[in-house]
N, C-alpha and C positions, 0 to 999 in steps of 0.2 A: 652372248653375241652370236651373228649368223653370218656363216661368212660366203660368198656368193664366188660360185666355181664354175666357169665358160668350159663349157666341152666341146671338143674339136673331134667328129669320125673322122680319120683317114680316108676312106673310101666311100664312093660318092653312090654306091648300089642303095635301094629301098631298103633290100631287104641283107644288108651285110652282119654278119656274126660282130661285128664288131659293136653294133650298133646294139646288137643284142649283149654284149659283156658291155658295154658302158651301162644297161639296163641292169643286169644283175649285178652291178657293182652299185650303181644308187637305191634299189631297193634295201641293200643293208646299211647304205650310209647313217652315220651320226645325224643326228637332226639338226646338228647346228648347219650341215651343208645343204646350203640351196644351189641347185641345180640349173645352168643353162647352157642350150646347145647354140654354139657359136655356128652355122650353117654357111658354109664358104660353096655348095652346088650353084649358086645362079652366079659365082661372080665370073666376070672375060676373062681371058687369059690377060695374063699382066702384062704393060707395055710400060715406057718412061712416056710415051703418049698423050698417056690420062694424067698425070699428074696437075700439070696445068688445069683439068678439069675435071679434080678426083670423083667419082662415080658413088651416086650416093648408098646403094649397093654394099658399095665397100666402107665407104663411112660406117655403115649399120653394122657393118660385121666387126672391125675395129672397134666400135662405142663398146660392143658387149665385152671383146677383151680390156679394154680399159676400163672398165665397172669393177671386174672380175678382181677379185681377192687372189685368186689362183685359175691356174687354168688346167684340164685334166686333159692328153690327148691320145685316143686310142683308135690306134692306125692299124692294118693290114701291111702287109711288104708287099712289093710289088717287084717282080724281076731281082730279086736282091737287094732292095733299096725303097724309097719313100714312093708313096702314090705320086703321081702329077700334080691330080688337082690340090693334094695336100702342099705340095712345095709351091705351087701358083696362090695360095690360100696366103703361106707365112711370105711370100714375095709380097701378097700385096698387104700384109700390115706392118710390111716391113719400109713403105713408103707413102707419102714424100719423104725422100732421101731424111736420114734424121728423127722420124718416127719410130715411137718404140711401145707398145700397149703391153709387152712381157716384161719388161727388163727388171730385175728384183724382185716380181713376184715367183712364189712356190709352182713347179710345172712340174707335171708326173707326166710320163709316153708307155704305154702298154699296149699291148694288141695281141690278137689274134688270126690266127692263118689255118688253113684246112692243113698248110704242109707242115712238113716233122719239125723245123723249125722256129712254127709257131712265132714268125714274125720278129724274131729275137735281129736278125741282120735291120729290117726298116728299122725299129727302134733306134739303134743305133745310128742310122743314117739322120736320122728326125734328133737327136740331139746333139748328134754332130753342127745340125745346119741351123740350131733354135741357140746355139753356144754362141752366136753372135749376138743375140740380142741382150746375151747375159742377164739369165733367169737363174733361179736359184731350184736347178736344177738336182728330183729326187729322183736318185735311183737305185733304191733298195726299200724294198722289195719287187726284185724283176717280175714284171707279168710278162710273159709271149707265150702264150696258150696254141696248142694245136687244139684244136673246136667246129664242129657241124652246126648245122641248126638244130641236134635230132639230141643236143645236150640240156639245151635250153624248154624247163617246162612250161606250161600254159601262164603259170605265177610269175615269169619273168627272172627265174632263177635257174641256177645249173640242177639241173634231176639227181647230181652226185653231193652229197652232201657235203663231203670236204674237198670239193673243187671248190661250191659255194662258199666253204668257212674261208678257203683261197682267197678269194678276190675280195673275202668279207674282211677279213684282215689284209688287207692289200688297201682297201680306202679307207679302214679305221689308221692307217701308217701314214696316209696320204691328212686326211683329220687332220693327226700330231701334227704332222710339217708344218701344214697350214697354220695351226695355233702360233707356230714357235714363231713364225716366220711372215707371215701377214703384218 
């Protein structure tokens, strides 16, 4: 069986480290994980607004979390806490009022930051705010990496080889969940 895993970056940069640990964390994945990036950059800032005429944008972004067997999200912190456009992101598949594309599946939050904390605070804020929708929230084994670009080599993996077996066993743990719990 292959079970089909929505990835959400945190941060909305091209070129984010984050974007590159979601990269070396799929290149060791198990093969039973298929891979897709749930891309919340073009959606508006969320209003009760739109609801009345939900934006098909946001539809698309939703569809993929509700596909999703599981969903993997690896964020940046931002000031001590979640990106924007990440909490504008789970605001908007967090509605019409009542909608829910997480609730009981497997959701892992990891990330990286260039500071010493290595994103460990946003995690926390990010499953703080994703504990309403009541996911079956994994958190062990913690990722918040402090990481450059200058870690990640040309192959899309970390150049340290037991950072990479890190994060390699970090989605072979993410794997298990999903089996158990899909």
């Amino acid at each position: 069986m292959t079970y089909k895993v929505a990835y959400i970056i945190g941060s909305l940069s091209s070129n984010s480290i984050n974007r590159k640990l979601v990269g070396a964390m799929i290149a060791d994945a198990p093969a039973d994980l298929e891979f897709v990036e749930a891309d919340f950059s073009k959606l508006p800032l969320y209003s009760p607004d739109y609801d009345a005429d939900y934006p098909q944008i946001a539809t698309d972004f939703k569809k993929i979390l509700e596909d999703a067997d599981a969903v993997l999200i690896v964020t940046p912190e931002y000031d001590r806490s979640i990106p924007g456009g990440l909490k504008n992101a789970i605001d908007w598949f967090g509605r019409p009022w009542g909608s829910n594309p997480i609730g009981g599946k497997p959701v892992y939050v990891v990330g990286a930051s260039m500071g010493s904390v290595g994103a460990a605070i946003g995690q926390i804020a990010t499953r703080q705010t994703l504990e309403f929708f009541n996911p079956l929230l994994m958190t062990q084994p913690e990722v918040y990496m402090k990481m450059s670009h200058e870690d990640i080599g040309e192959d899309g993996r970390f150049i340290d080889a037991a950072t990479q077996g890190f994060v390699k066993s970090a989605i072979e743990a993410f794997a298990d969940y999903i089996r158990k719990h899909a």
